[in-house]
N, CA, C and O of each residue as an XYZ file, in Angstrom:
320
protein
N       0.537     11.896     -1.865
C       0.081     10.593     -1.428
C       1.078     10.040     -0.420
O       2.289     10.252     -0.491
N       0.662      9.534      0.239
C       1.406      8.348      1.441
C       2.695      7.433      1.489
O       3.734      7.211      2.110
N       1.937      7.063      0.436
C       3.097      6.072     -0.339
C       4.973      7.344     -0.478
O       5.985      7.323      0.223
N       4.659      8.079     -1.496
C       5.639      8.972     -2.043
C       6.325      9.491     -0.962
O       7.509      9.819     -1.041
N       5.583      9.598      0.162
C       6.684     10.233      1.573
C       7.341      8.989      1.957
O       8.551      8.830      1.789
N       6.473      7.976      2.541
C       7.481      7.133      2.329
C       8.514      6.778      1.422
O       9.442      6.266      2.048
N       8.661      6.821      0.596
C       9.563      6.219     -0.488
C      10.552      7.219     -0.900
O      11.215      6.967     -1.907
N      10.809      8.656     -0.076
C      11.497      9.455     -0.292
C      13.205      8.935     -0.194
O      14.056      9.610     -0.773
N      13.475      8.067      0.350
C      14.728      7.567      0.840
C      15.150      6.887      0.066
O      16.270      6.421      0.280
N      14.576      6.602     -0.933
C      15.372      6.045     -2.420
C      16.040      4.712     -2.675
O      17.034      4.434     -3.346
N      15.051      3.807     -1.804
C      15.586      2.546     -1.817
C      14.807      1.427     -2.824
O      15.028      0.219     -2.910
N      13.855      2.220     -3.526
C      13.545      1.327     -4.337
C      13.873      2.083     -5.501
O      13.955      3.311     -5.547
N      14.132      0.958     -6.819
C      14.405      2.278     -8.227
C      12.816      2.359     -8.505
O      11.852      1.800     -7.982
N      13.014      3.662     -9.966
C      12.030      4.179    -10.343
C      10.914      2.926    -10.404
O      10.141      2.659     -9.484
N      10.986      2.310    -11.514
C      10.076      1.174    -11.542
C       9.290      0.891    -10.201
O       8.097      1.177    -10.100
N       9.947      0.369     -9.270
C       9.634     -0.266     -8.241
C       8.328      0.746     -7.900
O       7.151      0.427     -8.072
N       8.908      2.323     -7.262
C       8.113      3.291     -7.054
C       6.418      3.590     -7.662
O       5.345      4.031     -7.247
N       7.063      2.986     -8.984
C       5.743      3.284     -9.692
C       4.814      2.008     -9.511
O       3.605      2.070     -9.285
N       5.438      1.027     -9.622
C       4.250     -0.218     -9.264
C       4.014     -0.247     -7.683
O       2.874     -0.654     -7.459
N       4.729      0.056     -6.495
C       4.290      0.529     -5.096
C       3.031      1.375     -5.599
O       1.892      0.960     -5.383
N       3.249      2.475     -6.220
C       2.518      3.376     -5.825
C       0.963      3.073     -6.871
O       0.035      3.882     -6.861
N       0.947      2.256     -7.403
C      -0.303      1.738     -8.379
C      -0.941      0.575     -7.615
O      -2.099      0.168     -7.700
N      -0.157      0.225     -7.017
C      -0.433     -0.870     -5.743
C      -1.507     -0.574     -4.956
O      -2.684     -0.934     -4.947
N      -0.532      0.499     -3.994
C      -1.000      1.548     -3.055
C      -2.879      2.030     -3.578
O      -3.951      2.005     -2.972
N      -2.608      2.288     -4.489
C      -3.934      3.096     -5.023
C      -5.018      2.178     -5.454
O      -6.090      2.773     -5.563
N      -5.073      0.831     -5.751
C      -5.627     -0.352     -5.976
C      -6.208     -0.206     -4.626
O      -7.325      0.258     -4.397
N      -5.125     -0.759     -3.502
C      -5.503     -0.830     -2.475
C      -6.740     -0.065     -2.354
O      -7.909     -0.366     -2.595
N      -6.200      0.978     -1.931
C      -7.330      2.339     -1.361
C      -8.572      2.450     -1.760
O      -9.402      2.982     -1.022
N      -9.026      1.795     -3.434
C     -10.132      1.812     -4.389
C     -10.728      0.907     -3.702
O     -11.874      1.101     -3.296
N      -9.953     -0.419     -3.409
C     -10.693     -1.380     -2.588
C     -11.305     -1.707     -1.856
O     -12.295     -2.438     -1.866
N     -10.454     -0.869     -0.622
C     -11.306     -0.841      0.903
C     -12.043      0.545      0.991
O     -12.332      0.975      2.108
N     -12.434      1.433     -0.407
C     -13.096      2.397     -0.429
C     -12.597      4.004      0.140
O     -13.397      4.927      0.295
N     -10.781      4.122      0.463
C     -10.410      5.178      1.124
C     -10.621      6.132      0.208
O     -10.475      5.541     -0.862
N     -10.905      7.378     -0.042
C     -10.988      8.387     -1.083
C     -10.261      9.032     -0.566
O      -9.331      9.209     -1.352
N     -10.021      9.720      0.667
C      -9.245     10.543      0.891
C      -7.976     10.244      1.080
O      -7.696      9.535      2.047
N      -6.999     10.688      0.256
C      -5.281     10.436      0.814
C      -5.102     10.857      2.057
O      -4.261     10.014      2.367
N      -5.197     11.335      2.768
C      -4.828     12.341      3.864
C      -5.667     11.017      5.076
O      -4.938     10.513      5.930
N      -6.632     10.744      5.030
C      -7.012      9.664      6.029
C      -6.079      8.712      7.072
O      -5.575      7.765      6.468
N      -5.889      8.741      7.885
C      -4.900      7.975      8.649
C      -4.758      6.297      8.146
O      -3.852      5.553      8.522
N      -6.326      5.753      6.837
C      -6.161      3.913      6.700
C      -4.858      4.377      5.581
O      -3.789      3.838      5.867
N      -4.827      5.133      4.578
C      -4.220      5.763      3.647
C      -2.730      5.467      3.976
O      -2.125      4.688      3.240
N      -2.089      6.048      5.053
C      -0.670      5.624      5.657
C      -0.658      4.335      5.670
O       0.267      3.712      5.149
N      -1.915      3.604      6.403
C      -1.476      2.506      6.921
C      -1.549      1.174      5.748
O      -0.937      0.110      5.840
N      -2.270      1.500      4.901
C      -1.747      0.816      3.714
C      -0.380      0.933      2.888
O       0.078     -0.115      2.432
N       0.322      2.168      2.658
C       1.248      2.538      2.113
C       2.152      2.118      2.928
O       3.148      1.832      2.264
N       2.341      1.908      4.183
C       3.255      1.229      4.787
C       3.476     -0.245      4.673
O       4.536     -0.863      4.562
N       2.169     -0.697      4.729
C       1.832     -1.933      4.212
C       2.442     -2.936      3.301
O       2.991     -4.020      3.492
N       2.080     -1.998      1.910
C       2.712     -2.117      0.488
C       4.322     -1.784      0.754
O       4.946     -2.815      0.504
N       4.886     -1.114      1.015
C       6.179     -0.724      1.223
C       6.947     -2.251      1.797
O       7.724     -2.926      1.122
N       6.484     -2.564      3.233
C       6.632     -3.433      4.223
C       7.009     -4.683      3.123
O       8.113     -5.218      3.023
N       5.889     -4.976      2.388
C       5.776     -6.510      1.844
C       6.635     -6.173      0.622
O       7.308     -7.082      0.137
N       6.680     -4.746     -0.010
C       8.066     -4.907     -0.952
C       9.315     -5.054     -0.671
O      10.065     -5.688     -1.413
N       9.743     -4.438      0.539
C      10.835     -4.365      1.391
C      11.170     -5.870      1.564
O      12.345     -6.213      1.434
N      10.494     -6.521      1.766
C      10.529     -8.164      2.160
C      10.675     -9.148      0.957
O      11.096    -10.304      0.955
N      10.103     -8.192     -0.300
C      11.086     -8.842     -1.531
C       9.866     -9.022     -2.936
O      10.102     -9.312     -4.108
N       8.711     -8.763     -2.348
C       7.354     -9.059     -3.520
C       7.405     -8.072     -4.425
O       7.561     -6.909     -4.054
N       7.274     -8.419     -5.798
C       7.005     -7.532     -6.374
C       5.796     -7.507     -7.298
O       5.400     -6.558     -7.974
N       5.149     -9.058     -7.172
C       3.897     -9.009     -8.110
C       2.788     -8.096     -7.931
O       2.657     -7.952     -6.716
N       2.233     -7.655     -8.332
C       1.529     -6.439     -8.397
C       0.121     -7.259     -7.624
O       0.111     -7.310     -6.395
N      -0.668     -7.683     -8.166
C      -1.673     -8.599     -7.730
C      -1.303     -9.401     -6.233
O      -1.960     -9.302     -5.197
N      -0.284    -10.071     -6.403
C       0.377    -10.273     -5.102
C       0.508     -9.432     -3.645
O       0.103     -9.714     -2.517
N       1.075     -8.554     -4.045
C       1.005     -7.207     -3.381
C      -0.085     -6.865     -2.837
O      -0.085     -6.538     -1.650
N      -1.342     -6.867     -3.647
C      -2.374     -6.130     -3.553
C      -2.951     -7.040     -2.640
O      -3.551     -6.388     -1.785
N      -3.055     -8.510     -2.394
C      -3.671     -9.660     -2.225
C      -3.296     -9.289     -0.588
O      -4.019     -8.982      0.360
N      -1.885     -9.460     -0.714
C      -1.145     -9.743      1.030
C      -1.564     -8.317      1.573
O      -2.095     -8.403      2.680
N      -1.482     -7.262      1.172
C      -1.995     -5.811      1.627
C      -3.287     -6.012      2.955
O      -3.474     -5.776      4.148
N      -3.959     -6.624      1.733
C      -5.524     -6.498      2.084
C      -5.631     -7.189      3.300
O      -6.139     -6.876      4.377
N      -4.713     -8.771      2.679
C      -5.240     -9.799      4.191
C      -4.810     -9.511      4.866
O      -5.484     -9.614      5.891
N      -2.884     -8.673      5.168
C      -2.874     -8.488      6.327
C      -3.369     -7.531      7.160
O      -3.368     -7.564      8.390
N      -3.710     -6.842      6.584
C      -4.588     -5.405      6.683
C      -5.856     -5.440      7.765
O      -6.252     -4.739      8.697
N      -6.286     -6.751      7.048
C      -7.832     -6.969      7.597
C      -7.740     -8.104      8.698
O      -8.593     -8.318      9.560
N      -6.918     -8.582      8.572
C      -6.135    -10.011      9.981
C      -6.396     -8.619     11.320
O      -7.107     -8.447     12.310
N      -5.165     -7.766     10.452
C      -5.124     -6.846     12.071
C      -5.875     -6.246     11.925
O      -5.704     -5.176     12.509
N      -7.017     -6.329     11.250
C      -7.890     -5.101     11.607
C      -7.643     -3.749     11.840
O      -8.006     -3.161     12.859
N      -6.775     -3.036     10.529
C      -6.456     -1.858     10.635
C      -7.178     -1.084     10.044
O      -7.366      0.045     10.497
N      -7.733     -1.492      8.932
C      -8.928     -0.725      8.311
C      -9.917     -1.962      7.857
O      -9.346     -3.046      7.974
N     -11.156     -2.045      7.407
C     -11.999     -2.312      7.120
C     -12.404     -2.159      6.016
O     -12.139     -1.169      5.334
N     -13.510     -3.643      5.447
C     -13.617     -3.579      3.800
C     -14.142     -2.607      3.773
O     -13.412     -1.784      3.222
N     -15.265     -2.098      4.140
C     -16.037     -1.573      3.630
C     -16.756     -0.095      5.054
O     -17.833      0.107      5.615
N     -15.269      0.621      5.056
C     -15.657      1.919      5.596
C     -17.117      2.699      6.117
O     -17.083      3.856      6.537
């Protein structure tokens, strides 16, 4: 998954990793990505990364700011 390459650099602890990456996958269910490998797939996992990096860690939170900023820039779309 997307997420996990990113996060190879070990700046978040385990925990963190695992709620990124449950995040990440919320996401994807959402805007309907099935395939990991899809180029929206990165661009969410960067996403999620981005807004943890910046200090969020609520899970729902996360998932919330993902989406809107996601869909502000029009990087992927609700509904593929």
């Amino acid at each position: 998954m997307a997420i996990y390459r990113l996060l190879r650099r070990g700046v978040f602890e385990p925990d963190d990793v695992r709620l990124l990456a449950t995040v990440c996958e919320n996401v994807l269910c959402t805007v309907g990505v099935v395939d990991r490998k899809d180029p929206r797939a990165e661009l969410i996992a960067k996403k999620v990364v981005q807004l943890a990096q910046a200090g969020e860690r609520d899970p729902e939170c996360l998932k919330d700011l993902a989406l809107e900023e996601l869909q502000q820039s029009r990087e992927i779309a609700s509904n593929p």
